[in-house]
C-alpha positions in Angstrom: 0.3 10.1 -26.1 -1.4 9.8 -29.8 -2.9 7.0 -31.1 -3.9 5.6 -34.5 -5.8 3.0 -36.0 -4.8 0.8 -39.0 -6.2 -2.6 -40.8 -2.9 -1.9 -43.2 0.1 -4.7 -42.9 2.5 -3.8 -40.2 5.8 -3.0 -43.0 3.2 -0.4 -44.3 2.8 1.6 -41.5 5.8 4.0 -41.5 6.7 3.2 -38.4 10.4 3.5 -36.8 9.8 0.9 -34.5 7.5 -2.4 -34.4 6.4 -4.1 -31.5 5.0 -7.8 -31.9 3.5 -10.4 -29.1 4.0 -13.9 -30.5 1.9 -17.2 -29.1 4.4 -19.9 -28.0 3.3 -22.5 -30.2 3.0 -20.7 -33.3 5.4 -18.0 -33.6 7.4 -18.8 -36.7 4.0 -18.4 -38.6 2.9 -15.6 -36.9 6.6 -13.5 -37.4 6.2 -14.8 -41.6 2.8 -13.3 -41.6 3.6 -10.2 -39.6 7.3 -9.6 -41.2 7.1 -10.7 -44.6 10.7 -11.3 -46.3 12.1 -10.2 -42.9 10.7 -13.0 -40.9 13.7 -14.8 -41.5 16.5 -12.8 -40.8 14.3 -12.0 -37.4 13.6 -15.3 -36.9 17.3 -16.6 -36.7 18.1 -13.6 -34.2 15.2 -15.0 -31.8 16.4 -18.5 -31.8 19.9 -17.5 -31.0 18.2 -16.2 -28.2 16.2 -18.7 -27.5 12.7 -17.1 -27.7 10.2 -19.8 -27.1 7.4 -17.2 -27.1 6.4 -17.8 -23.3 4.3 -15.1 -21.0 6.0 -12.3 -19.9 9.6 -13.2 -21.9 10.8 -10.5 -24.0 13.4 -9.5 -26.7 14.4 -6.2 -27.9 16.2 -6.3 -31.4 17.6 -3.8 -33.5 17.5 -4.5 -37.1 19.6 -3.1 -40.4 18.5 -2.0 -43.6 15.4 -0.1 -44.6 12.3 0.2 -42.5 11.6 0.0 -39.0 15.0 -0.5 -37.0 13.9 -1.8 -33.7 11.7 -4.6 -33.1 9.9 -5.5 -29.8 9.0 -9.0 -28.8 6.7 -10.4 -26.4 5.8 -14.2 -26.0 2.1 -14.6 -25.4 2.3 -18.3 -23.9 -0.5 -20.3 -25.3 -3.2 -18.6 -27.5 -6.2 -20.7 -25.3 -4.9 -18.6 -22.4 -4.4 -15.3 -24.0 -7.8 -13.0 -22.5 -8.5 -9.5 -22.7 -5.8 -8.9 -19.5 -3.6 -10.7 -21.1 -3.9 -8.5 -24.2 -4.0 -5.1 -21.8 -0.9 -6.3 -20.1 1.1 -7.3 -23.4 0.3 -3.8 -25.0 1.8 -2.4 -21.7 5.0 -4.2 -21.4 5.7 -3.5 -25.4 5.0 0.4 -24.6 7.5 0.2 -21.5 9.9 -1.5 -23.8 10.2 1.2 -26.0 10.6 4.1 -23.4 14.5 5.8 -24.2 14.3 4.8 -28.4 13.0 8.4 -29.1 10.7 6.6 -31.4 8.5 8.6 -34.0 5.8 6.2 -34.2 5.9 2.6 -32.6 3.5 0.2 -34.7 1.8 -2.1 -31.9 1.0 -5.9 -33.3 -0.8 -8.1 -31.4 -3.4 -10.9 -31.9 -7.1 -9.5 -31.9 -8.7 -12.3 -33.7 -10.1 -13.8 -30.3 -11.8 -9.9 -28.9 -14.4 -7.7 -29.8 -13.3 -5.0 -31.8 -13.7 -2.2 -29.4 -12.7 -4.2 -26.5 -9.1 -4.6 -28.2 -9.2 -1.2 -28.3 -9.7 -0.7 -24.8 -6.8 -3.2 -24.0 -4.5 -1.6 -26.0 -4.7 1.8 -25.5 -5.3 1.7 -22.1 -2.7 -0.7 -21.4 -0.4 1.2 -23.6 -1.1 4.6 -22.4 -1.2 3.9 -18.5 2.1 2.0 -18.6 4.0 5.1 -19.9 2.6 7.1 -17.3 5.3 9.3 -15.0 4.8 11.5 -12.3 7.1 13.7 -12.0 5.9 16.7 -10.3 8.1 16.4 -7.5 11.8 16.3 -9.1 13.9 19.1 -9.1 15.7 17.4 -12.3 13.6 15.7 -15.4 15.5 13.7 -18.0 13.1 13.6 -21.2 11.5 9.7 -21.2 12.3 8.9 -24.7 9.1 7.4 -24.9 7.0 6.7 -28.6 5.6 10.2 -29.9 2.9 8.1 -31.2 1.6 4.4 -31.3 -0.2 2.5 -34.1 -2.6 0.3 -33.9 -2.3 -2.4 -36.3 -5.2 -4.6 -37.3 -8.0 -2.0 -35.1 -10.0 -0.8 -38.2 -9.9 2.9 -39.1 -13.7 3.5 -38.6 -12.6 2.6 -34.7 -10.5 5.8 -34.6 -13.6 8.0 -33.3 -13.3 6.0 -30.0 -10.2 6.9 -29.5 -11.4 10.1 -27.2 -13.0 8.0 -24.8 -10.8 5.3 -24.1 -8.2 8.4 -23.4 -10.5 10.0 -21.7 -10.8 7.0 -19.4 -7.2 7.1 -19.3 -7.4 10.7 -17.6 -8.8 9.7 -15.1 -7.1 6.8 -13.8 -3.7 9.3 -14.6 -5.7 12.0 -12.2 -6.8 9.4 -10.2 -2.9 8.7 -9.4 -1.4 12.0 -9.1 -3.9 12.6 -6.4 -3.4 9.3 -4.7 1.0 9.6 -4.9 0.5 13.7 -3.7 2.2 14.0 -0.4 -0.3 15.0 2.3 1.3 18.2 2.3 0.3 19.0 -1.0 -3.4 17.1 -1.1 -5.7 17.9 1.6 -9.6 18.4 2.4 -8.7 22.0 0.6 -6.7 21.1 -2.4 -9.2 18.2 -3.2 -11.9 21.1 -3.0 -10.0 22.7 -5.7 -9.6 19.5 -7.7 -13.9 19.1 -7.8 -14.2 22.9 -8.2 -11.5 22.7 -11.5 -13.5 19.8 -12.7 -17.0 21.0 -12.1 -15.7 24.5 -14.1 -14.4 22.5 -16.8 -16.8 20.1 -17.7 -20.0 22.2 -16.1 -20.9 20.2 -13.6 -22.3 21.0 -10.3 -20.8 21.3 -6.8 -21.8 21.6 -3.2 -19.1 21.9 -0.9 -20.2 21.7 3.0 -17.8 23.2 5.6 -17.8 22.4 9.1 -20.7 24.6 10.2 -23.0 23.1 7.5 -21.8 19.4 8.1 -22.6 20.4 12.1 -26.3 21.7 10.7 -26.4 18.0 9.3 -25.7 15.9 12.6 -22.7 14.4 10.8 -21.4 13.9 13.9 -19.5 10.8 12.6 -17.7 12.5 10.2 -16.7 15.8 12.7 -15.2 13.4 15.1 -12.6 12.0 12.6 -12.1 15.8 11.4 -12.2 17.2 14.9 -8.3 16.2 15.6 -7.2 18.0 12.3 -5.5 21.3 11.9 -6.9 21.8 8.0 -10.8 22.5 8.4 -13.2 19.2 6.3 -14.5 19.5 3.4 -17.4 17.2 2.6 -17.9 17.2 -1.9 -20.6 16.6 -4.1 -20.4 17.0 -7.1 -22.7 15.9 -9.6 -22.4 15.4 -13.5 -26.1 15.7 -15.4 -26.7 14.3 -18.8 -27.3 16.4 -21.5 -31.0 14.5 -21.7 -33.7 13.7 -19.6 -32.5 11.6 -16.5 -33.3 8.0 -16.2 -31.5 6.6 -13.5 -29.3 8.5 -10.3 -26.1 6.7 -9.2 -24.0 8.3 -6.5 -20.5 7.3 -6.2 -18.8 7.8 -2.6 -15.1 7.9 -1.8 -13.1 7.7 1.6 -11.3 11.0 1.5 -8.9 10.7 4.6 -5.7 12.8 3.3 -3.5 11.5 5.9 -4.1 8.9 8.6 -1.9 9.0 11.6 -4.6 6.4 13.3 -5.3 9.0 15.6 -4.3 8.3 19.5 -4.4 4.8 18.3 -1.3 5.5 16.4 -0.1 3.4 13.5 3.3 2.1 15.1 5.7 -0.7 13.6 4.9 -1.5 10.3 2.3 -0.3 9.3 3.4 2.0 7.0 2.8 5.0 8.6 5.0 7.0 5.9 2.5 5.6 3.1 -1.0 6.8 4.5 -1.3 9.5 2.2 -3.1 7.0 0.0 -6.0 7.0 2.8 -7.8 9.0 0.2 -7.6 6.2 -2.8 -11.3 6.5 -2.6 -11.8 9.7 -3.2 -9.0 9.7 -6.0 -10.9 7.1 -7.8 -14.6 8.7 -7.5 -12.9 12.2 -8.7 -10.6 10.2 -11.2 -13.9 8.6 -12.4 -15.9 11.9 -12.3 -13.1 13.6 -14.4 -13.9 10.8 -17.4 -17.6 10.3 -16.8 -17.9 14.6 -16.8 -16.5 14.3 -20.7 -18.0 11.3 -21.7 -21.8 12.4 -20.0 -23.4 9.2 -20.6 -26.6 9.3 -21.7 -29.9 9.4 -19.2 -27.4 8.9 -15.7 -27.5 11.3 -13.2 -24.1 10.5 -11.3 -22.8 12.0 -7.6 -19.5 11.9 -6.7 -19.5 12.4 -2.7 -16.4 12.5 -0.7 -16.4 13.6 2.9 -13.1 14.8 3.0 -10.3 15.0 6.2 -7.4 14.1 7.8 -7.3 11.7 11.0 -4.6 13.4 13.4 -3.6 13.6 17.2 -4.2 17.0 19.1 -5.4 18.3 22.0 -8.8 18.2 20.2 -8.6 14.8 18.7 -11.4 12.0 19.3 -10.4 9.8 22.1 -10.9 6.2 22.3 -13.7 5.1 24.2 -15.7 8.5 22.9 -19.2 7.9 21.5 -20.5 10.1 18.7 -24.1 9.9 16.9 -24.0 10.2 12.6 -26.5 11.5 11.1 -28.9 8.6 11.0 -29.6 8.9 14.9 -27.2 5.6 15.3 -24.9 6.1 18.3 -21.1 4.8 18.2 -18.5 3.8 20.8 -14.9 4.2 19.2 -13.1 2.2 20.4 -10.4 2.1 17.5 -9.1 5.5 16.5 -7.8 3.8 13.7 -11.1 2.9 12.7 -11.6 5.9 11.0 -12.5 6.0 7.6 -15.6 4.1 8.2 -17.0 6.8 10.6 -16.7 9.6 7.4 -18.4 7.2 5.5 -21.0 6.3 7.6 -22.0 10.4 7.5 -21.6 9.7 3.5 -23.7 6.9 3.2 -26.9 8.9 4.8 -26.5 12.2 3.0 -26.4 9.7 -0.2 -29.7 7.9 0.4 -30.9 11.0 1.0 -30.8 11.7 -2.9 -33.0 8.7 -3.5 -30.5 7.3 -6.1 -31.1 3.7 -8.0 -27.9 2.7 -6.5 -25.0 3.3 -4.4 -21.3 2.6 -4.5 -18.6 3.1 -2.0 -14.4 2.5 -2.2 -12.5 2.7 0.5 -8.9 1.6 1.4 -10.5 0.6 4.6 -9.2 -2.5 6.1 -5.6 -4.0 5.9 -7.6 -7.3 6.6 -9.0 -7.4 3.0 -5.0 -7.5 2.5 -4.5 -10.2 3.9 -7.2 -12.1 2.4 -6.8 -10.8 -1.0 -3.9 -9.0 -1.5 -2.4 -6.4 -3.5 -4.2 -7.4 -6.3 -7.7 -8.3 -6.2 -9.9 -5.9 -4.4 -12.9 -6.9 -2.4 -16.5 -6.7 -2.8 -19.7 -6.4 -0.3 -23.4 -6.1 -1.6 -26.8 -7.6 -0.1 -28.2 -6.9 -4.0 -27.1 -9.8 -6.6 -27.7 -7.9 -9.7 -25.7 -4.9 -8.4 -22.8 -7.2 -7.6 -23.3 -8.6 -10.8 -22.8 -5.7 -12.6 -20.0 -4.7 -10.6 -17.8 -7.9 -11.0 -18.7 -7.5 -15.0 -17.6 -4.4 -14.6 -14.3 -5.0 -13.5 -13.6 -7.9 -15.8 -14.2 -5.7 -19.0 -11.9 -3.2 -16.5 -9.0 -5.6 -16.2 -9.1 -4.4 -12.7 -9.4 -7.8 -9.8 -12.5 -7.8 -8.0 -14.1 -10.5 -5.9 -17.5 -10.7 -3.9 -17.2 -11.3 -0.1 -19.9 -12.6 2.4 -22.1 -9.7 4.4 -22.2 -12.5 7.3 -25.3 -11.4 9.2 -24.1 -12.9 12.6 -21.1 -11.1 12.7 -22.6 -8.3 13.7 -22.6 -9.4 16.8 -19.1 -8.3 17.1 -20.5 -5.0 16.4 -22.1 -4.6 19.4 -21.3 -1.9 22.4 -22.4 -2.1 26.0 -23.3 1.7 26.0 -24.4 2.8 22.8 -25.9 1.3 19.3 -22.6 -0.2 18.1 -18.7 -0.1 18.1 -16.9 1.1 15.3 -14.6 -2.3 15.2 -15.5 -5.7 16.1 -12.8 -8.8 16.9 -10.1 -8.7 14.2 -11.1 -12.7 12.6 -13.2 -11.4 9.8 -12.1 -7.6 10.4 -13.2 -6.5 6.8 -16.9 -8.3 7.0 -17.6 -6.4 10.2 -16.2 -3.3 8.2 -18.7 -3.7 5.5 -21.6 -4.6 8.5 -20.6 -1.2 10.3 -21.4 0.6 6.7 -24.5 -1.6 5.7 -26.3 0.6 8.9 -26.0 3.5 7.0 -27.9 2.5 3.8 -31.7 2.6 3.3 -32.5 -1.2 2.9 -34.4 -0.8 -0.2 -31.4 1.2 -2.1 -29.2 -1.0 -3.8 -25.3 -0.8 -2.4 -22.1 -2.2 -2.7 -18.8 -1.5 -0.5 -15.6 -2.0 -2.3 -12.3 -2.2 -0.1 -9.7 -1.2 -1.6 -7.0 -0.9 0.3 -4.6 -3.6 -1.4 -5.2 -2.3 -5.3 -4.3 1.2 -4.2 -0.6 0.9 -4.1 1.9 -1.2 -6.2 5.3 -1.3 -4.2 7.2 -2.6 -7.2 4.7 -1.6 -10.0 3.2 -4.3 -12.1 2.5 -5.1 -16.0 0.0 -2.2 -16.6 0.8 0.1 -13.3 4.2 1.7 -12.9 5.4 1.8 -8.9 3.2 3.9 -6.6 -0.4 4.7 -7.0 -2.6 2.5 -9.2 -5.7 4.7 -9.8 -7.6 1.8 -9.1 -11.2 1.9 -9.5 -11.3 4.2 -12.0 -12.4 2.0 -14.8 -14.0 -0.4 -13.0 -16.6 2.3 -11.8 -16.9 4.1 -15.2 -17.8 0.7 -17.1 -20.4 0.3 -15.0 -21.8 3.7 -15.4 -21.3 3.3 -18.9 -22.9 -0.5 -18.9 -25.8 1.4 -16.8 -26.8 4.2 -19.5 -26.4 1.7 -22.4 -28.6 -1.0 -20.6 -31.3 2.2 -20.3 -30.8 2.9 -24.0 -31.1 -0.3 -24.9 -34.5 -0.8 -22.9 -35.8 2.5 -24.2 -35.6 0.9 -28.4 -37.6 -1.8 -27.2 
């Protein structure tokens, strides 16, 4: 998808077809101001159908004469409720709209006066971008989309056009983010996500370590090798790591939950829980390699940033973990499964050590690890666990200048005490009341107290049955942005501290 940026009038543009997002209280000024002698004519057509500018309603006109001849209309409801999501979201339901017109250029009108200049930017091209995004690897048969060969900006200043690259590079990876989060397990494994960081680390010179069973054995990650141990396609544990082209001023490492496939082990997933669907087990992992595919263009300046994954499937065989077995990680810390299920938590736990190993400034980790966090949040706000304020802080700005739902959840100190095992250090569940706290507790073992460290859970953001504003059906690529505006709020908060 092109993009362009113009301050010109929207008749000036040249486009073939305009799309428009009109408050509800002022849209007969806004259409004379954005249509000119046209605003009339277009005007009538809306109130014989009844437009009344309210969120989410929408009219598609075509229109005679010369100029553009289709017109796309989205009510904004009220302007003192119109934020930067709303923005994002309106850019993406005008894009949609103009999928099958076999448009030349779509001119893209909506009202910036409220936003920062290159946060508009962000909300539009991202919103725009990401909604038109198909995957259609797996069809025998593809029908071309019809969608805009190009869309204009109207009202983003021309001088804005240079960051065009890295909003689309931000769009990258939430796109490769997805593709590896939809891939059937058959096609994305503990191998073929090896491949993914070695193509990345080639492209974009990074570094990459990739640990096979024998080295993860040399390592104790005896957490880890008991998820893996059931599997017939050997682990894979990733780091890669993206260097600046400068002198290094702060280490971040970003960890994903890389389980491929999860059957639950011999504490099968039965009824409905989806079974069929636990190929996005590894939404983690998509985001932190999603997120290392735009952060390895954009380099930002003075981080030094790990991307870890410790990468498997959780499967039954005659060598899988059984319940009731008790394993030690890497940290010493023995564990009684006694959930099967309970996997992911027990690759991340290996993760988690091998990462404050590397004495970073901070550590983040996403997994779709409890369906509890569902429950409490659902499918669109993901949760949040950090003992560090001004890393949660961070995170949840983060994910507001993201457009991506994020809320901060209690690390409950006495519920560890569900936690704990007659026979070794600790369980690997605790009672199912507060199931995604204890989840968090388990992981908080695993960190060096004095490194800073959030858990998010994401396992209700990963997947859109229906597909929402901004996010077509299937995989989401959450995460993706939330993580990269935080690496990118990191190296400018350096920058900024180095001019003082």
């Amino acid at each position: 998808m092109n993009f362009r940026c113009s301050s010109a009038p929207l008749a000036d543009l040249g486009c073939d077809g305009l799309a428009i997002g009109l408050f509800s209280s002022t849209w007969e000024q806004q259409l004379a101001g954005l249509l000119g002698p046209r605003a009339s004519e277009v005007q009538a057509l809306l109130e014989q159908r009844q437009f009344k500018g309210k969120p989410r309603e929408q009219v598609t006109l075509t229109l005679p004469g010369e100029g553009a001849k289709l017109l796309l209309v989205a009510g904004l409801g009220e302007p003192e409720h119109f934020d930067t999501q709303g923005l994002r979201q309106a850019a993406a339901r005008l894009a949609q709209a103009s999928r099958g017109w076999y448009l030349n250029s779509l001119g893209l009108a909506l009202p910036l006066e409220a936003f920062a200049p290159d946060q508009a930017l962000g909300a539009l091209v991202q919103g725009g971008q990401l909604a038109l995004f198909q995957d259609l690897r797996f069809r025998s048969e593809v029908e071309p989309s019809g969608d805009p060969k190009e869309i204009c900006l109207q009202g983003i200043a021309e001088s804005l056009q240079e960051q065009l690259p890295q909003q689309q590079a931000i769009c990258a990876g939430v796109e490769l983010a997805r593709e590896l989060v939809a891939a059937p397990p058959n096609v994305v494994n503990s191998l073929s996500l090896e491949a993914t960081a070695r193509s990345l680390a080639d492209e974009f010179g990074c570094e990459l370590t990739v640990l096979d069973e024998a080295a993860c054995r040399e390592r104790n990650m005896g957490a880890y090798l008991a998820v893996a141990q059931g599997a017939s396609i050997p682990p894979r544990f990733l780091h890669l790591v993206i260097r600046p082209n400068g002198v290094v001023r702060r280490r971040l490492v970003l960890i994903g939950k890389g389980l491929t496939f999860d059957s639950g082990g011999y504490n099968l997933k039965v009824g409905s829980s989806q079974i069929e669907l636990m190929k996005f087990d590894m939404g983690g992992c998509g985001a932190v390699l999603g997120a290392a595919r735009t952060l390895a263009q954009l380099k930002p300046e003075g981080l030094e940033i790990h991307i870890i994954s410790a990468t498997t499937e959780n499967m039954i065989s005659g060598e899988a973990i059984h319940p009731g077995a008790i394993v030690t990680a890497s940290n010493g810390k023995t564990i009684e499964i006694n959930n099967t299920d309970a996997e992911g938590r027990l690759t991340l736990a290996d993760a988690l050590v091998y990462a404050c190993g590397l004495e970073p400034d901070a550590i983040v980790d996403l997994a779709t690890l409890t369906g509890a966090c569902v429950v409490a949040l659902g499918s669109e706000i993901a949760g949040y666990w950090s003992p560090d304020d001004t890393l949660a802080a961070q995170l949840n700005a983060a994910a507001q200048r993201a457009g991506e739902g994020l809320w901060r959840m209690p690390l409950q100190a006495s519920y560890k005490e569900g936690l704990k095992s007659g026979i070794a250090d600790m369980k690997n569940t605790g009672p199912r009341p507060g199931g995604s706290i204890t989840a968090a507790l388990f992981l908080q073992e695993f960190v060096n107290a004095e490194i800073p460290w959030a858990h998010m859970d994401i396992a209700g953001t990963v997947w859109s049955e229906k597909g929402r504003a901004q996010d077509p059906a299937g995989a989401t690529g959450y995460g993706v942005r939330t993580l990269v505006e935080w690496c990118l709020a990191i190296a400018a908060e350096q920058k900024e501290g180095l001019s003082q």
